[in-house]
C-alpha positions as CSV (number, residue, x, y, z in Angstrom):
1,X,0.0,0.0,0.0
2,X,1.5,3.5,-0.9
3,X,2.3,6.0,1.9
4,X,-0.4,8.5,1.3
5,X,2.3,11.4,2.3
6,X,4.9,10.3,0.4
7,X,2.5,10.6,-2.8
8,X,2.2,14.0,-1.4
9,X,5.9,14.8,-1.3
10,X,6.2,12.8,-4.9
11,X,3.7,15.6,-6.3
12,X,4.7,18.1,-4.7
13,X,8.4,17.7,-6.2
14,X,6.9,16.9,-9.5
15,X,4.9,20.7,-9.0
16,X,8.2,22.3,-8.3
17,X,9.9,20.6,-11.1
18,X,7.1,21.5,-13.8
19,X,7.0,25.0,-12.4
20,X,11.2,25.4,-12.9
21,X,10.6,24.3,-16.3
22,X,7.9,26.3,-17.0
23,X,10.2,29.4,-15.9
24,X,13.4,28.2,-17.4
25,X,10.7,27.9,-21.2
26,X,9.4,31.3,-20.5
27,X,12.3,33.6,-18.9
28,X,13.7,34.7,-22.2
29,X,10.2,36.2,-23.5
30,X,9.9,38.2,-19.9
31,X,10.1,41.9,-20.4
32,X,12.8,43.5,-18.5
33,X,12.4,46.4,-16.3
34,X,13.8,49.1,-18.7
35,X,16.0,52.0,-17.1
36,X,16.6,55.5,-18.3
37,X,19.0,58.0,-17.0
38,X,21.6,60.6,-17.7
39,X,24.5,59.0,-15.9
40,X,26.9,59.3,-17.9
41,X,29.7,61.4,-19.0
42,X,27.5,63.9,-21.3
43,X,24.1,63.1,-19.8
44,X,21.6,65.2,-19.9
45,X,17.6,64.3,-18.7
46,X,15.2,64.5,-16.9
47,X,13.2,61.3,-17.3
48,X,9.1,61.9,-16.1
49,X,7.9,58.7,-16.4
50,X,8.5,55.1,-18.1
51,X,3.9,53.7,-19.0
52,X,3.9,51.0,-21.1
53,X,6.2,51.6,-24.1
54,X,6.6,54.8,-23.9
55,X,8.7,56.9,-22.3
56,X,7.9,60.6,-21.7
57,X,11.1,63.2,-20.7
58,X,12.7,66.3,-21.4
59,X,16.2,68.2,-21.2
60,X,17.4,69.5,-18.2
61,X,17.9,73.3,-18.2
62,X,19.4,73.4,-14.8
63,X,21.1,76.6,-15.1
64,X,20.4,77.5,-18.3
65,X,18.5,81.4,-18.9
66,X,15.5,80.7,-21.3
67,X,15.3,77.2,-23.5
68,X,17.7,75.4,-25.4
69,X,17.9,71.7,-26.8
70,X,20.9,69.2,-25.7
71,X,19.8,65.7,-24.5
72,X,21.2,63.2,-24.3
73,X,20.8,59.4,-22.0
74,X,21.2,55.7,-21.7
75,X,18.7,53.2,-22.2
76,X,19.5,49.5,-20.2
77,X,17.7,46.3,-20.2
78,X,15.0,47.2,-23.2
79,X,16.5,44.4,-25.6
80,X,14.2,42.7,-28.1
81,X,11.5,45.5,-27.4
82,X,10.2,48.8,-29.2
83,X,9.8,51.7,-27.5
84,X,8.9,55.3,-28.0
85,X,10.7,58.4,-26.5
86,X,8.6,61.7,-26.5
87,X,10.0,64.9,-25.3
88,X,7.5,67.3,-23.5
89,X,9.1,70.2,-23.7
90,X,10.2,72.0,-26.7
91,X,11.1,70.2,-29.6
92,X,14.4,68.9,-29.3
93,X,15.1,66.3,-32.0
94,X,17.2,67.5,-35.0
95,X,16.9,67.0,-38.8
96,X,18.1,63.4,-39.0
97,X,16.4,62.2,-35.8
98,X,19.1,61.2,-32.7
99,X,22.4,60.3,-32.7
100,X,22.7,56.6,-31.2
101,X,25.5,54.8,-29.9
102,X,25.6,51.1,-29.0
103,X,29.6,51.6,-27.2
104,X,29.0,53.6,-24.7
105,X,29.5,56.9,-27.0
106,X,32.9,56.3,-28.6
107,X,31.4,56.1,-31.8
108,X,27.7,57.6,-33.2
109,X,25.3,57.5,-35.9
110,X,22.2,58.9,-36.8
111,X,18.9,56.8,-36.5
112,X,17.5,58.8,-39.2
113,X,14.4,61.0,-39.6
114,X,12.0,58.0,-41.1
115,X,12.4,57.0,-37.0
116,X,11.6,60.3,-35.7
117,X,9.3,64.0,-35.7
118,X,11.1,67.4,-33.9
119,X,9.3,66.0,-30.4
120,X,9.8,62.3,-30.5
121,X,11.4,59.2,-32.2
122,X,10.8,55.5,-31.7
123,X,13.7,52.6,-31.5
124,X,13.6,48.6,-31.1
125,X,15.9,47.0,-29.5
126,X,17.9,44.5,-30.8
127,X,18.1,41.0,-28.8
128,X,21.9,41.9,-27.4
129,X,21.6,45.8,-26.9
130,X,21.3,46.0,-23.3
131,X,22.6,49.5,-23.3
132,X,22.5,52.3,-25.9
133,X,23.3,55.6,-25.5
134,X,21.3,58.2,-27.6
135,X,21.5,62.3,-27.8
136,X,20.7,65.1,-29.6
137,X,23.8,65.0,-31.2
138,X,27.3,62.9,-31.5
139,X,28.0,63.8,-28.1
140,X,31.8,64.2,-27.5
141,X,33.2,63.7,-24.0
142,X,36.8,63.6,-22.4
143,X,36.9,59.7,-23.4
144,X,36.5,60.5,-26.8
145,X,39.5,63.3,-26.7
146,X,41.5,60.2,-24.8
147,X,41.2,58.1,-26.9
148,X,42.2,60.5,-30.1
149,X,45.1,61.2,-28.5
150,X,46.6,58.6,-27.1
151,X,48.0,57.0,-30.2
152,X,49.6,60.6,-31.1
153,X,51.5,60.9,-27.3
154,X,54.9,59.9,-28.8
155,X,54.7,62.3,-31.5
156,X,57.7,64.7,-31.6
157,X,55.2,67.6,-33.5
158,X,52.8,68.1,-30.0
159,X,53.0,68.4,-26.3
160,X,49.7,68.3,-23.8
161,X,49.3,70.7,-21.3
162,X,47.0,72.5,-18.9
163,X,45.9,75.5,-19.2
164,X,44.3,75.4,-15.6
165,X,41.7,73.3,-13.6
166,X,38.4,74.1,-13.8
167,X,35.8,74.6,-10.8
168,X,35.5,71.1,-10.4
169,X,38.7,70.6,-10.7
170,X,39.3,68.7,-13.6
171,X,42.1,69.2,-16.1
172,X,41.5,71.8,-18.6
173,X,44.0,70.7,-21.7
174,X,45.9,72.8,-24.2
175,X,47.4,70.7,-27.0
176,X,50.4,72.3,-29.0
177,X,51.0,71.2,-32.5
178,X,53.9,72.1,-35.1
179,X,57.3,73.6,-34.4
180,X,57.4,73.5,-30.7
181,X,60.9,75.0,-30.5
182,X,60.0,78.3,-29.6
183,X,60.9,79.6,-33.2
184,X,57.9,79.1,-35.0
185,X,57.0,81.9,-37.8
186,X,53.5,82.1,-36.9
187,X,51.3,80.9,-33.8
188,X,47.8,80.2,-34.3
189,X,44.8,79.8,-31.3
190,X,42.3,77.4,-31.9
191,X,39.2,76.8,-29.5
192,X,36.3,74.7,-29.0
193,X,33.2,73.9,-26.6
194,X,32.6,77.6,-25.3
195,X,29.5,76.1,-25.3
196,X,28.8,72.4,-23.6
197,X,26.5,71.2,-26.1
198,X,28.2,72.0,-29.9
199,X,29.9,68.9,-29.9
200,X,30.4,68.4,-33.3
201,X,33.4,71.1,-33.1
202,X,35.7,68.9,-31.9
203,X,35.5,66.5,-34.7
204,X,36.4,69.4,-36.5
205,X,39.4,69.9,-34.8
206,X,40.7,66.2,-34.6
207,X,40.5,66.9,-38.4
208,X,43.1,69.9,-37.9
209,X,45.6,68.1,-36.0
210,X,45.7,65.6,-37.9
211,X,46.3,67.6,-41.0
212,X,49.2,69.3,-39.0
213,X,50.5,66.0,-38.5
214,X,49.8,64.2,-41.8
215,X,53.2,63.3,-43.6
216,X,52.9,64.8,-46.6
217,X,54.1,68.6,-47.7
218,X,51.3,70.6,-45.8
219,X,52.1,68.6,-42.5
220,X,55.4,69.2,-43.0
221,X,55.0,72.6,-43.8
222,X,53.0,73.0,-40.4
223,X,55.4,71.4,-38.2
224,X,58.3,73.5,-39.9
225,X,56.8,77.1,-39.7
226,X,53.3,77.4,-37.1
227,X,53.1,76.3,-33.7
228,X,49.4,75.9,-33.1
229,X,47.8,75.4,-29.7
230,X,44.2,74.3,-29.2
231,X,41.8,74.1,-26.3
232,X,39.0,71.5,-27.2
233,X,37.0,72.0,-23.8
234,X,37.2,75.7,-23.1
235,X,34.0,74.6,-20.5
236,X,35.5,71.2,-19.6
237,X,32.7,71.2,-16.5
238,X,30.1,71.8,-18.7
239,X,30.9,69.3,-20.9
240,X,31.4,65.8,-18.6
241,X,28.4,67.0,-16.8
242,X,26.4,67.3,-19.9
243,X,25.4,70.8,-18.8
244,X,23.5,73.3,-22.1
245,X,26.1,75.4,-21.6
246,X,24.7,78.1,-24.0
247,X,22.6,81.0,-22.4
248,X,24.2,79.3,-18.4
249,X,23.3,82.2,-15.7
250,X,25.0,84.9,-15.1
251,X,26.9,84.3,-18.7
252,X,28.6,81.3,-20.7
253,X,31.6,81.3,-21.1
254,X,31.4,82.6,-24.7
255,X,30.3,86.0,-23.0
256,X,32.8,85.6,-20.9
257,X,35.3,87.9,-22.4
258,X,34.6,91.4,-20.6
259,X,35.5,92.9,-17.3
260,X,36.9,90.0,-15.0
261,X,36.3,86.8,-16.0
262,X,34.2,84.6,-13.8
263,X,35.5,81.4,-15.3
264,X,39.0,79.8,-15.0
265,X,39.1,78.5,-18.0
266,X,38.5,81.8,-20.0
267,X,40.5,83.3,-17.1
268,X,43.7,81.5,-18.0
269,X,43.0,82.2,-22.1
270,X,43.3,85.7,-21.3
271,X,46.3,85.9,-19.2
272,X,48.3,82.7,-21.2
273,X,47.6,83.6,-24.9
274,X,49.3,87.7,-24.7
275,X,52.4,86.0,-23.0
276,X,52.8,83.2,-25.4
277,X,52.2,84.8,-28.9
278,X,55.4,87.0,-28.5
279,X,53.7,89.1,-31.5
280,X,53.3,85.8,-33.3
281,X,49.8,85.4,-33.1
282,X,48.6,85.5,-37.0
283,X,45.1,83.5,-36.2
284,X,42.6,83.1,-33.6
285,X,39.7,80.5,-34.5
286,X,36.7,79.2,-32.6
287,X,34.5,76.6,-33.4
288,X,30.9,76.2,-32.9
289,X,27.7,74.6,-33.5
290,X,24.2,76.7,-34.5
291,X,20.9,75.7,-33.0
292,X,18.8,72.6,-33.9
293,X,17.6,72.9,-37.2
294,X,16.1,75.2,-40.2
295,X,18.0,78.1,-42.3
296,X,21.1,79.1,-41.3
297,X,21.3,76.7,-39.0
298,X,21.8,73.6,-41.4
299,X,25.1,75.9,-43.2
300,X,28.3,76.6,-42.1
301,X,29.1,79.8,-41.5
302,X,31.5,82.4,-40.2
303,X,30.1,85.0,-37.6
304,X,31.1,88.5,-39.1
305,X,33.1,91.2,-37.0
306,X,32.0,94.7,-36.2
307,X,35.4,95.5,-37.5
308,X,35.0,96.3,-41.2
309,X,39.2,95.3,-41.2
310,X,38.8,92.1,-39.3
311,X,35.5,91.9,-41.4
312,X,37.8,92.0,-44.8
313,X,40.3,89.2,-43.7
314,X,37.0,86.7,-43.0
315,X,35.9,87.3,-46.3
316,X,40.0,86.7,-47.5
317,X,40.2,83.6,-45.5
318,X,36.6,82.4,-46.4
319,X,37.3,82.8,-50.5
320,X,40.2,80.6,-50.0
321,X,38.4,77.7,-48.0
322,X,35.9,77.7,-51.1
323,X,39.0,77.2,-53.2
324,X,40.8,74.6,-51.4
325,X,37.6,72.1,-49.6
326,X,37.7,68.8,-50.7
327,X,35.5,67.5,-47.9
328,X,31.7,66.7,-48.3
329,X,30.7,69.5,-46.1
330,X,30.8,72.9,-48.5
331,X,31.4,76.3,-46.7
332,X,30.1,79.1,-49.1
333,X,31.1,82.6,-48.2
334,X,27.4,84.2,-48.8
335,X,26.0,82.0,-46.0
336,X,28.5,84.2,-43.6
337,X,26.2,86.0,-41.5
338,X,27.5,90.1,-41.3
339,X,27.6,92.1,-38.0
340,X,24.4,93.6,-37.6
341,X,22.7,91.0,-39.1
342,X,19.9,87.8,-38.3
343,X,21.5,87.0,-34.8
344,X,24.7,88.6,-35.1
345,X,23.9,92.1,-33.2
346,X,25.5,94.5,-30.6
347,X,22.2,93.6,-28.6
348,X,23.3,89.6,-28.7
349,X,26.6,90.3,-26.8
350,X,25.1,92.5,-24.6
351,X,26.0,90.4,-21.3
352,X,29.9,90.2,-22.2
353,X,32.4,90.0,-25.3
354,X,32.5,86.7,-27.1
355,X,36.1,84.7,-27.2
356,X,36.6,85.9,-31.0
357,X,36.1,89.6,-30.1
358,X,38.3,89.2,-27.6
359,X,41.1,87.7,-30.4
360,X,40.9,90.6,-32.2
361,X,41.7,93.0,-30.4
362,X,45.1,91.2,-29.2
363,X,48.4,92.3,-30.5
364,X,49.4,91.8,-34.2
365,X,46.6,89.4,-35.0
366,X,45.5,89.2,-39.0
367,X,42.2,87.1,-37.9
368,X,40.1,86.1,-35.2
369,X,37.0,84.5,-36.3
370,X,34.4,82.1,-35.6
371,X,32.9,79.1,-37.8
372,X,29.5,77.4,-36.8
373,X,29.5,73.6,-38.3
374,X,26.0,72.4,-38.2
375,X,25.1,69.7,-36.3
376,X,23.4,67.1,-38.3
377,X,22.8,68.7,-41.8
378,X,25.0,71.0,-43.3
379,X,23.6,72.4,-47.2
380,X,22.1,68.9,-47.8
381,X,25.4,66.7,-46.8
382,X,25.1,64.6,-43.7
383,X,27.2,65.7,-40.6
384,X,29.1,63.3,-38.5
385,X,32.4,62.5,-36.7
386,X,33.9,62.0,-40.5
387,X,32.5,64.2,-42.4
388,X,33.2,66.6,-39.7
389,X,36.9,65.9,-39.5
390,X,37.3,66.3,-43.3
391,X,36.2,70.0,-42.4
392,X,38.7,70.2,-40.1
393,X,41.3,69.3,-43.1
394,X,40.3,71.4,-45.4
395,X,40.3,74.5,-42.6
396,X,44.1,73.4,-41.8
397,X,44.7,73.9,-45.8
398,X,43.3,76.9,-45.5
399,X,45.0,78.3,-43.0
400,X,48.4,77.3,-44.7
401,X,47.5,79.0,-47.9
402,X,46.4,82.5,-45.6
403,X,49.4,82.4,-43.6
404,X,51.4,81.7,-46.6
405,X,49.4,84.9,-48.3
406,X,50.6,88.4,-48.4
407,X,47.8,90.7,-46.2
């Protein structure tokens, strides 16, 4: 006669056994719990809810006067499902939808309008992506710098330095590139990230270093006669945060050229660059991005001076870029935007002088200027890491033939 209780325990451990089975069949179709945050060097958003498939959020502004657009987050555990990101403020998706990375933001591409409207876009998921990264933009971060340079450390033609710390106290760098003897015929300024958010300038200037570097006649030419130093975080905070950085209260850094400066980044511009030029300083250039999307804002463009002089060597350097650019992105002169003009007004730079103002007024200088480099969509042509450093080529060609120029 069976043991009524041990036909209990034999069913019981059959229950448990169909039940692990059932779990083991099932546990790859369960939907993970899917997290969103701005963790991350470059993040930026504030995330209001996560219902269903959808979730709803929006930049963060934190210190920012009035509204601007830079996002940009991670996305864990939403393999093998669709899901759909809507912004609920503003409209803060550019003109080929978001930039997506799927390596932690080394490396970026765009998703593509077909996926996306100016307030929202939709993704799935593939089975493995357990984390992808996606912004406004090809966010570029102090990994990404890293990780250009570090194959170039051994090269004779540069030298890394720090211009200062900032308030956080993280190295502010200052590459030099060229003749680094002290004997150079020309010295030449070159700045980026003023502003947080216009990422796509540094691209730009990877593209001039390595022009400077490149063995052939122009590199060579470079490292025999200009010694060029570049700053690509001028707001090294504002940027590993993932802060706007445009419009920041009292002033950005950009306006931060008047009076006393309250940063120490701009701080230490002003008080290294008169001391190092020695009356060598031919050119001072700073890169930018525009805002999102529409008119001017999908060109590149040079910000005209108030000074009709300074005014006249733009328009010199800018007919010899049309000459000379090989690249896919096409600077015309006529898209230039003159002082007094669209944006470009006294009443703009009302809270403080802008680094390129500053430029011209120091000692012996030819040109301080200032190009904008869209961020996605520049006259029709697609902008990206690439395409953005074949800009920066054909600006270091350009540069050699205006130095090489008589004034």
């Amino acid at each position: 006669m069976t043991d009524p209780l041990n036909r209990r325990v034999d069913f019981r451990f059959h229950r448990v056994a169909w039940c692990g089975l059932l779990i083991a069949i099932l546990a790859p179709f369960a939907r993970a719990e899917v997290m969103v945050d701005a963790a991350i060097p470059g993040g930026n958003a504030i995330v209001e809810s996560i219902a269903g498939d959808t979730v709803r959020l929006k930049p963060d502004l934190r210190d920012t006067q009035g509204n601007w657009f830079y996002w940009c987050f991670r996305v864990r555990e939403a393999q093998g499902q669709s899901l759909k990101f809507a912004f609920t403020a503003q409209a803060p998706v550019g003109v080929r939808g978001p930039a997506i990375s799927r390596d932690g933001g080394m490396t970026w591409a765009w998703l593509g309008r077909e996926h996306a409207t100016n307030s929202s876009f939709e993704y799935r998921f593939g089975p493995e992506e357990r984390s992808v990264l996606f912004s406004v933009g090809m966010t570029y971060t102090q990994a990404n710098w890293d990780a250009f340079i570090k194959p170039l450390k051994d090269n004779p033609a540069i030298r890394l330095e720090k211009l200062c710390a900032s308030r956080k106290g993280r190295d502010v760098e200052r590459l030099h590139v060229g003749r680094l003897d002290g004997a150079p015929a020309y010295r030449v300024l070159v700045t980026a990230r003023h502003h947080a958010c216009e990422m796509m300038a540094d691209d730009v200037m990877e593209g001039m270093i390595s022009a400077m570097l490149a063995d052939d006649p122009a590199g060579k030419w470079f490292r025999e006669k200009v010694e060029v130093a570049l700053v690509p975080f001028v707001d090294k905070d504002g940027v590993e945060d993932g802060d706007q950085g445009k419009n920041r209260k009292p002033r950005d850094h950009n306006r931060d050229y008047s009076d006393k400066s309250i940063y120490p980044e701009t701080a230490a511009l002003r008080e290294w660059t008169p001391k190092w030029s020695e009356g060598k300083l031919a050119v001072m250039m700073d890169l930018h991005c525009p805002t999102l999307r529409g008119g001017p804002n999908e060109r590149v463009y040079q910000v005209g001076k108030e000074q009709p002089a300074m005014e006249a060597q733009q328009k010199r350097f800018g007919k010899l870029l049309e000459s000379l650019e090989k690249g896919s992105i096409v600077y015309q002169q006529k898209d230039d935007i003159p002082f007094g003009k669209e944006w470009n007004t006294a009443e703009n730079f009302k809270q403080g002088t802008s680094s390129s103002s500053w430029g011209a007024g120091l000692p012996q200088i030819r040109l301080a200027t200032t190009f904008e480099l869209p961020y996605a969509n520049a006259g029709g042509k697609e902008v990206n890491a690439d395409s953005a450093r074949a800009f920066g080529r054909d600006l270091a060609a350009t540069l050699k033939a205006y130095l090489e120029s008589p004034d």
